[in-house]
Structure formats: structure tokens, C-alpha cells
C-alpha positions in Angstrom: 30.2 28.1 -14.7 28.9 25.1 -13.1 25.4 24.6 -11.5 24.5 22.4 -8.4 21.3 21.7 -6.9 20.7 21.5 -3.1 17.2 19.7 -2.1 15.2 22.0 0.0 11.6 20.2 0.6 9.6 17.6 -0.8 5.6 16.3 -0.5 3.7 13.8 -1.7 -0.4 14.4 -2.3 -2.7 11.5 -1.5 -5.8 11.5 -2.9 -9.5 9.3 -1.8 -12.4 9.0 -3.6 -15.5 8.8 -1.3 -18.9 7.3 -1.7 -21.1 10.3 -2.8 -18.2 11.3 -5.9 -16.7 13.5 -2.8 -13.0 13.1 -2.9 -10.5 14.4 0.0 -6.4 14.7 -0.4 -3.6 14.4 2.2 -0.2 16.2 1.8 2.7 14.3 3.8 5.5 16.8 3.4 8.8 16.5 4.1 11.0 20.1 5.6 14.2 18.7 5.6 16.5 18.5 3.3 18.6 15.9 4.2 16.3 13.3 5.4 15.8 10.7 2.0 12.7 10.0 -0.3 11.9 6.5 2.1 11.0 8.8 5.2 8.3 10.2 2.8 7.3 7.1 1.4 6.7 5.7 4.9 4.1 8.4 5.9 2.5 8.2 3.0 1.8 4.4 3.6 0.8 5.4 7.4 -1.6 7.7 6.0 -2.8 5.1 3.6 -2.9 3.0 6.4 -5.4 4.8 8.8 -7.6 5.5 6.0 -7.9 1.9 5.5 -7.9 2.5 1.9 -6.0 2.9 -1.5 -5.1 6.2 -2.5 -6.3 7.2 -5.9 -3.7 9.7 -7.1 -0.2 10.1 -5.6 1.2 13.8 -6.7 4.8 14.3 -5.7 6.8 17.7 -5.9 10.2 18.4 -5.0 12.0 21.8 -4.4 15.3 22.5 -5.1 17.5 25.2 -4.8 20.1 26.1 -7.7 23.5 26.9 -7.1 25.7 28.7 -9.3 29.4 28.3 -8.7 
């Protein structure tokens, strides 16, 4: 028996600190599976970029699916 895995979805969680000890978080997801890890990366820097500052915590998950042949 041999097991594949087929990539389903992916995001990446940005996370701000504010000035009062609030913090917010932005998830940049990415739906399809075959578009690559970069087109993530790159939204994450335009969010980045908008907020005009440096996330504090970067949380990635992935999702696969497993395949059983």
C-alpha cells in the first residue's frame, strides 16, 4: 500500500500588536491547490505592506489530502 498526498489549501496568519496591548490578525489564504507557496508569500507581504508595519507572528497551516493507492 502506498500513500500520496494531494495539497488542498493553505494560509498564512499575520499578526499586529497595537498601541493600547490590542492586537489584530490577518489570514491570507490560498483555495487552490496548485497555485505555489510564493503566491502566498506575496500577499502576505502586501498585507504587510498596507499596514505599514511588521507583523509580529506569522502562523502557517497547510491541508492536505491523503491518498491511499
Amino acid at each position: 500500500m502506498a500513500v500520496t498526498a494531494e495539497g488542498k489549501s493553505g494560509n498564512l496568519r499575520l499578526k499586529y500588536e497595537g498601541a493600547d496591548d490590542d492586537t489584530w490578525t490577518f489570514a491570507v489564504s490560498r483555495l487552490d491547490p496548485d497555485a505555489d507557496a510564493a503566491s502566498l508569500l506575496l500577499l502576505a507581504e502586501a498585507v504587510s505592506d498596507l499596514q505599514g508595519e511588521t507583523p509580529v507572528d506569522l502562523t502557517n497551516r497547510c491541508e492536505f489530502i491523503l491518498i491511499s493507492d
